[in-house]
C-alpha positions in Angstrom: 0.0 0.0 0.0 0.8 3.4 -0.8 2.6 5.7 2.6 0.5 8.5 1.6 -3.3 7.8 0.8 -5.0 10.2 -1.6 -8.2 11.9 -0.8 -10.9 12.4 -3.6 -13.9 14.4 -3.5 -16.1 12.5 -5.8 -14.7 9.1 -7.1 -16.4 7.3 -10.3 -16.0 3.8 -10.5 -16.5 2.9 -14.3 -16.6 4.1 -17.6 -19.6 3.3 -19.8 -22.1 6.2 -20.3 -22.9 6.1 -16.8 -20.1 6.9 -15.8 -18.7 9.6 -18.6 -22.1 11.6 -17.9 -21.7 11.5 -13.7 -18.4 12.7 -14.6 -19.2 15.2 -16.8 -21.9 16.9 -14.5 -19.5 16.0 -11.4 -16.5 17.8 -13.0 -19.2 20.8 -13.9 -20.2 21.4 -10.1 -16.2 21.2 -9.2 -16.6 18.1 -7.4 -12.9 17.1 -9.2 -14.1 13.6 -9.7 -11.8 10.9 -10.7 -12.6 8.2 -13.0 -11.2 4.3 -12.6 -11.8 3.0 -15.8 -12.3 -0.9 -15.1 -11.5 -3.6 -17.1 -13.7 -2.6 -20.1 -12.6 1.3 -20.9 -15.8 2.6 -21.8 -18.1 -0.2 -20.8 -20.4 -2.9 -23.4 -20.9 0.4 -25.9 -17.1 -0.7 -27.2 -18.4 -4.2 -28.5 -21.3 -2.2 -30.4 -20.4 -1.3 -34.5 -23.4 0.9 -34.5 -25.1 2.7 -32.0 -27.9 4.3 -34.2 -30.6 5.2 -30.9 -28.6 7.2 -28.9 -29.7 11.2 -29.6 -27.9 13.3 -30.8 -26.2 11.5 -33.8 -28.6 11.7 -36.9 -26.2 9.7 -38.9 -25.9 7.3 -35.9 -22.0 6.3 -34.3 -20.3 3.7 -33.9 -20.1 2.5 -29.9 -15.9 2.9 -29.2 -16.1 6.7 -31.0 -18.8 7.4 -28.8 -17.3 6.2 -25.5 -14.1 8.1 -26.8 -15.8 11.3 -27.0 -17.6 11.1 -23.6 -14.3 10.3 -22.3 -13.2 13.6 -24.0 -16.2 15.7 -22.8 -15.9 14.6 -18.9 -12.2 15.5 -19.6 -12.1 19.4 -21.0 -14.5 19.9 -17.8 -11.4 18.8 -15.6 -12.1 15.0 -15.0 -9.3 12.7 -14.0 -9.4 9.3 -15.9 -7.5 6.7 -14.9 -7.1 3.3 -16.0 -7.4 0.8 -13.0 -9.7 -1.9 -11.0 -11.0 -1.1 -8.0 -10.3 -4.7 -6.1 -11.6 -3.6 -2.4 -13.7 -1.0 -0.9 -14.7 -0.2 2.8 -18.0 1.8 2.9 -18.4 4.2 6.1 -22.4 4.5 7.4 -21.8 7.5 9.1 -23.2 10.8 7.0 -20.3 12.6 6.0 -17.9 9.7 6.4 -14.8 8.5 4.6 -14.9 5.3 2.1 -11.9 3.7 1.2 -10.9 1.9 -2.0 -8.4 -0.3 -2.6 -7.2 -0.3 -6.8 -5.4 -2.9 -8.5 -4.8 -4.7 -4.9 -1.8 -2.1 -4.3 -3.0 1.6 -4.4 -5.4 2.7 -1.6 -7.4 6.3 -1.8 -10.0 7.6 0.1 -13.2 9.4 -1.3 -15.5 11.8 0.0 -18.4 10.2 -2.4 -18.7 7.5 -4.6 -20.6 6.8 -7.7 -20.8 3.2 -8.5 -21.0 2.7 -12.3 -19.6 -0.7 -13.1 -22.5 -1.8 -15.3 -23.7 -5.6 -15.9 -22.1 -8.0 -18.4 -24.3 -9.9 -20.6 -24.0 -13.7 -20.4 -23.1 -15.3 -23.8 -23.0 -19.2 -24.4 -19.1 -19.4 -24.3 -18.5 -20.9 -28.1 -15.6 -19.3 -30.1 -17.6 -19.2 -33.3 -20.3 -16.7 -31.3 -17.5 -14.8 -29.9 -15.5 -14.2 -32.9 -18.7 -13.1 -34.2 -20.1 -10.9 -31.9 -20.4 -7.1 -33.7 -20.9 -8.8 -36.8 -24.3 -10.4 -35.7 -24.4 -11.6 -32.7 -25.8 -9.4 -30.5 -27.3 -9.5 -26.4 -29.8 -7.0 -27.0 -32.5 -7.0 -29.6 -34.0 -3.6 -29.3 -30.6 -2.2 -29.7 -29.1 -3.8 -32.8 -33.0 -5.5 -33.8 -33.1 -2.7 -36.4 -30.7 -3.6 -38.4 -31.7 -6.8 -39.4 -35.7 -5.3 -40.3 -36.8 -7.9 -43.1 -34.0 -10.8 -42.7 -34.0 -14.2 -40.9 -33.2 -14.3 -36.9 -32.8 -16.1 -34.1 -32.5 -15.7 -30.0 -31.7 -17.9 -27.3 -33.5 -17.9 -24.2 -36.9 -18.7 -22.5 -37.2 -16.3 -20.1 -39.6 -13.0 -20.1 -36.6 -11.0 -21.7 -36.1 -13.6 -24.2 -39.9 -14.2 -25.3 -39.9 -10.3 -24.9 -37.2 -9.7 -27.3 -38.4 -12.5 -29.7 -41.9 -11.0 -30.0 -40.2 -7.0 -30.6 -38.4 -8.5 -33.2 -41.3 -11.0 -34.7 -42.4 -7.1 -35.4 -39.4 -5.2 -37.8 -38.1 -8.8 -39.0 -38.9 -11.6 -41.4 -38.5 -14.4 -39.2 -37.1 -15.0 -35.6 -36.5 -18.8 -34.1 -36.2 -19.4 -30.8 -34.1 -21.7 -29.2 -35.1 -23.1 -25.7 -33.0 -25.3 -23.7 -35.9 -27.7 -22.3 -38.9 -28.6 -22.9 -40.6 -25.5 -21.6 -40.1 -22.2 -21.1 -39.3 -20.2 -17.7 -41.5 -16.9 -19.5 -44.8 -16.1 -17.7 -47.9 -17.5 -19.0 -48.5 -13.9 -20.2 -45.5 -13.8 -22.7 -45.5 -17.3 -24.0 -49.2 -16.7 -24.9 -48.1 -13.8 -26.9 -44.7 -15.8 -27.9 -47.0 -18.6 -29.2 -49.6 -16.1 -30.9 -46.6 -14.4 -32.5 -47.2 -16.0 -36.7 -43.6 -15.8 -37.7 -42.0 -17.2 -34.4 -40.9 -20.6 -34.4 -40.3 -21.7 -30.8 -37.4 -25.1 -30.9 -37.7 -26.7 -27.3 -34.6 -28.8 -26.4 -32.3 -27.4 -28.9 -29.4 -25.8 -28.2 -27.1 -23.8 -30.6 -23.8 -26.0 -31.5 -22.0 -23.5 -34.2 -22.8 -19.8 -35.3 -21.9 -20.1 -39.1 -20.3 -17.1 -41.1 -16.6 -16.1 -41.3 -16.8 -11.9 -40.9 -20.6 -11.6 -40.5 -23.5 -14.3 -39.5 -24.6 -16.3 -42.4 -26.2 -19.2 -40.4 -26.7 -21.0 -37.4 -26.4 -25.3 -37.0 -28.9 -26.2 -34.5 -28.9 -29.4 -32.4 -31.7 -31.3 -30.3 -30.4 -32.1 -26.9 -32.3 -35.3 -26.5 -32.0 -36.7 -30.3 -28.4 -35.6 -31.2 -30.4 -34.4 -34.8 -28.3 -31.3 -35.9 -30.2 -28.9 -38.5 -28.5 -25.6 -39.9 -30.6 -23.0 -40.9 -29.7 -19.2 -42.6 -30.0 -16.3 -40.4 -28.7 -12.8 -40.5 -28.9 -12.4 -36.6 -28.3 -14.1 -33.4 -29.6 -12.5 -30.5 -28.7 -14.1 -26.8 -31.1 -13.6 -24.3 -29.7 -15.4 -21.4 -29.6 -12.6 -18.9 -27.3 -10.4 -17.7 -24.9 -10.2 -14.3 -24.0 -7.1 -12.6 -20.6 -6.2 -11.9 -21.3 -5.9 -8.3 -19.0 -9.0 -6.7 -16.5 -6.4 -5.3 -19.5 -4.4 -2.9 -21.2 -7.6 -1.7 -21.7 -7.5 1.7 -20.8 -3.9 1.9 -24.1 -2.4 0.1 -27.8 -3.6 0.0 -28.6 -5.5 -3.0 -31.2 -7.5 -5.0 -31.4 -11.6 -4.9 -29.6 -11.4 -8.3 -26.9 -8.7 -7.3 -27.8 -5.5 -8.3 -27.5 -2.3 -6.4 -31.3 -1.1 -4.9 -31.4 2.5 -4.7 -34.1 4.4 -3.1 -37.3 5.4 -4.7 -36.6 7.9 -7.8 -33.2 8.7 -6.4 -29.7 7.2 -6.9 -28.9 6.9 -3.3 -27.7 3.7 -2.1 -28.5 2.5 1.6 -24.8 4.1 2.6 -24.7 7.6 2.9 -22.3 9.2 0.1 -22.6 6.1 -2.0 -24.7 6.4 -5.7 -25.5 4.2 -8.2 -26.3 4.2 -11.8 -26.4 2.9 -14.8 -27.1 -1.0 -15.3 -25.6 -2.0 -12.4 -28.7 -0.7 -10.7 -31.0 -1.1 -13.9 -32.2 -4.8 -15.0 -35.3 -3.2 -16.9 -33.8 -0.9 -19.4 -30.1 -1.8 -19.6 -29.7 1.4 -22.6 -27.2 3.6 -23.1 -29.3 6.6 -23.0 -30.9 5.7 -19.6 -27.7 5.0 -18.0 -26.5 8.4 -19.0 -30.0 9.8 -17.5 -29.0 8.1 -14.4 -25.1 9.4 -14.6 -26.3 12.7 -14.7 -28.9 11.7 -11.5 -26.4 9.9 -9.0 -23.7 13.4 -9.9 -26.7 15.5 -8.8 -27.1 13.9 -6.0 -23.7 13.5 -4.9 -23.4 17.1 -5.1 -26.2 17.7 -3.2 -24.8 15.2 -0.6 -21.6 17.0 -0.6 -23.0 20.3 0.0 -25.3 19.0 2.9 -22.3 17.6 4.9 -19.9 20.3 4.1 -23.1 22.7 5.8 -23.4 20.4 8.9 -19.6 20.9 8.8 -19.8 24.6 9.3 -22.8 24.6 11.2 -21.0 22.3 14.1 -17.3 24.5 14.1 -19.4 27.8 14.5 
């Protein structure tokens, strides 16, 4: 550890557009935030080709540029970015306390506030044909990239709400959309498979898992197989979309901050306010409805408000008790 330990005002742990727009607002209100990156500079946007429903960019943008530039805005407004991975933290209850993060297991600062931004990761299947092509069709999130595959041949992988909700959004812009289901039966409500099973040009395949995602640069096909035959069947598609869920980045602040059965952050009603004083959250690390880049942002610019608010409330107790 480090002889001397750093103080920070406002400290922003993570870099998608949660983060960039907390830091942006932070920086504007002269709360000198500092930015730790994470493992993933910019968050999921930097696996994205296109981001084409984000406002703002009529000719849509491609998801590293955009990160890059948010990086650049929360920047000329004084913000300290840093690439590192915050490995610890120590959360104080007390209004107006210190926390303490540990980065990279070595360096240890203090901060006067926190905002947690560290997003979710999307769970893939794990084969090397999906991730070699993921960005040039494979996708985890239909009603972002479902657009650009209006009129072709799709599939998704799930059988969960998201899943049949995702199947039935794109049933609506494409041509086709299979859906692959692990068992015999789907985990969706009643309510969704009705409307899954309504849905004319959805094909639901119970017990069939996806073996290879076909296509060199782009998706061309997908080879099917049925978990209880063996049979294997490739059909052409244009899209795969995985729908398996996703899994906040939260593993570092369990035990240390109230969350949900599934990990993510709760924060209070409308707010961004964790259950520890000085602590914010936002973005999809406390978001499992949305999960958009344009809502995260919204809540960026929320948990900086907040934290400034926060700030200024302690440093008036501050004053108020020396006088």
């Amino acid at each position: 550890m480090s002889d001397t330990i750093e103080r920070i005002k406002c400290l922003i742990i993570g870099s998608g557009p949660a983060g960039y727009t907390a830091a942006i607002y932070a920086a504007r209100a002269d709360l000198k935030p500092v930015v730790y990156t994470g493992m993933e500079p910019g968050g999921q946007l930097t696996t994205t080709t296109e981001v084409d429903n984000f406002p703002g960019y009529p000719e849509g943008i491609d998801g590293p540029t955009m990160m890059v530039q948010l990086q650049q805005q929360a920047e000329r407004f004084g913000t300290e970015v840093r690439i590192g991975m915050v490995t610890a933290v120590t959360f104080s209850k007390e209004v107006g306390g210190i926390h303490t993060v540990t980065v990279d297991n070595t360096t240890q600062i203090e901060a006067e506030s926190i905002i947690i931004s560290t997003g979710a990761t999307a769970k893939y299947l794990g084969l090397p044909s999906e991730q070699k092509l993921r960005g040039g069709g494979v996708s985890a999130c239909a009603v972002c990239d479902g657009f650009f595959y209006k009129g072709q041949d799709v599939a998704i992988v799930g059988a969960g709400d998201t899943a049949a909700e995702e199947a039935t959004y794109l049933a609506n812009i494409c041509k086709s959309v299979t859906m692959l289901v692990r068992k015999d039966y789907m985990r969706a409500s009643k309510a969704m498979q009705h409307r899954v099973n309504s849905t004319a040009n959805l094909t639901v395949r119970y017990n069939t898992e996806v073996e290879e995602v076909l296509g060199d640069q782009v998706v061309e096909g997908l080879r099917m197989v049925n978990n209880q035959t063996g049979t294997k069947e490739d059909i052409a598609i244009t899209g795969l979309f995985i729908a398996i869920g996703h899994k906040p980045n939260t593993d570092v602040f369990k035990g240390q901050i109230d969350m949900d059965d599934t990990g993510y952050i709760i924060t209070e009603g409308k707010s961004t306010k964790t259950n520890i004083p000085g602590v914010f959250a936002s973005g999809d690390v406390q978001d499992k409805e949305y999960r958009q880049a344009v809502t995260a942002a919204g809540t960026g610019c929320m948990a900086a408000l907040d934290a400034e608010r926060y700030l200024a409330t302690v440093e008036t107790n501050e004053e108020v008790s020396a006088s």
